[in-house]
C-alpha positions as MATLAB code, in Angstrom:
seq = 'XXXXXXXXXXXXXXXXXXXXXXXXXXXXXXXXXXXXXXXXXXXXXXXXXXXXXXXXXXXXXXXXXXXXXXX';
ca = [
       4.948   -2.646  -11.306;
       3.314    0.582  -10.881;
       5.415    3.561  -10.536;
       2.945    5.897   -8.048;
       3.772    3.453   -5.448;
       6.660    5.231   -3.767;
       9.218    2.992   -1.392;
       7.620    3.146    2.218;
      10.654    1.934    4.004;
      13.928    3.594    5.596;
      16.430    4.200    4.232;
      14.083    5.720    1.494;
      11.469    7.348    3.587;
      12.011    7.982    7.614;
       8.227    8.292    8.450;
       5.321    6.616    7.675;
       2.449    7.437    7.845;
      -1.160    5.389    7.698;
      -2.305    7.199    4.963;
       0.840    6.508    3.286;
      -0.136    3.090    3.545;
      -3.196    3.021    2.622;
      -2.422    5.491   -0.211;
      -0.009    2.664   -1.788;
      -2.477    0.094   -1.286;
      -5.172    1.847   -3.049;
      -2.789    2.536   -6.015;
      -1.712   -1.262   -6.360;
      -5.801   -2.366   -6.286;
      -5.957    0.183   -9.480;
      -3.004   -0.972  -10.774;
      -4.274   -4.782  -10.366;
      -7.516   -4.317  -11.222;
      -7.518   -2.134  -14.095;
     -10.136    0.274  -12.721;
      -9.083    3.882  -11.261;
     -12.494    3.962   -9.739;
     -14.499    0.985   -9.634;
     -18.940    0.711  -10.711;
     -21.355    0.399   -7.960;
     -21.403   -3.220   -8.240;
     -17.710   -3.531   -7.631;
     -17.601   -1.072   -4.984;
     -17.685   -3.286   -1.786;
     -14.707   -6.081   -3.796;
     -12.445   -2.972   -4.489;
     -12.525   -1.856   -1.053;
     -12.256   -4.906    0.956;
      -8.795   -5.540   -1.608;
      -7.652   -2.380   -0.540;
      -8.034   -2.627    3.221;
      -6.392   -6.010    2.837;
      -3.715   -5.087    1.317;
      -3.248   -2.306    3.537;
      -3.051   -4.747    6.169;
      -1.058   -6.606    4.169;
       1.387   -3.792    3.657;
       1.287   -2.302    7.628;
       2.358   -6.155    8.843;
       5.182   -6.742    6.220;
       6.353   -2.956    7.316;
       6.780   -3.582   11.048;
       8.385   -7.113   10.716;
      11.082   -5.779    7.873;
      14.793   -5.681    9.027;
      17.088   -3.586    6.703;
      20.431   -3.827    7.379;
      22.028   -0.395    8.488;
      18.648    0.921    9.401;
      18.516    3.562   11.991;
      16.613    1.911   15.137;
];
């Protein structure tokens, strides 16, 4: 869907990071929404999607099993 959003789990990336989270999540709101960087009135609806879906994002990343991942 959008092609910013980089893979956040091993095998394809060994550590990450919060930001990296939230970084994804941030470009998938854009991507959703249409908006890069939302008006005023929209500010407070564009943020609360983001921290959801970084939430969203942090939850489905600790409970993922990939087969012949390194533990």
């Amino acid at each position: 869907m959008c092609r910013s959003i980089k893979t956040l789990r091993p095998p394809m990336t060994d550590e990450v990071t919060d930001d990296d989270i939230r970084a994804a999540a941030l470009q998938y709101v854009r991507k959703v929404s249409g908006f890069r960087k939302p008006a005023a009135h929209n500010e407070a609806v564009f943020e609360r999607a983001v921290d959801a879906v970084t939430r969203a994002t942090a939850d489905l990343l600790a409970d993922l099993q990939v087969r012949g991942a390194r533990t």
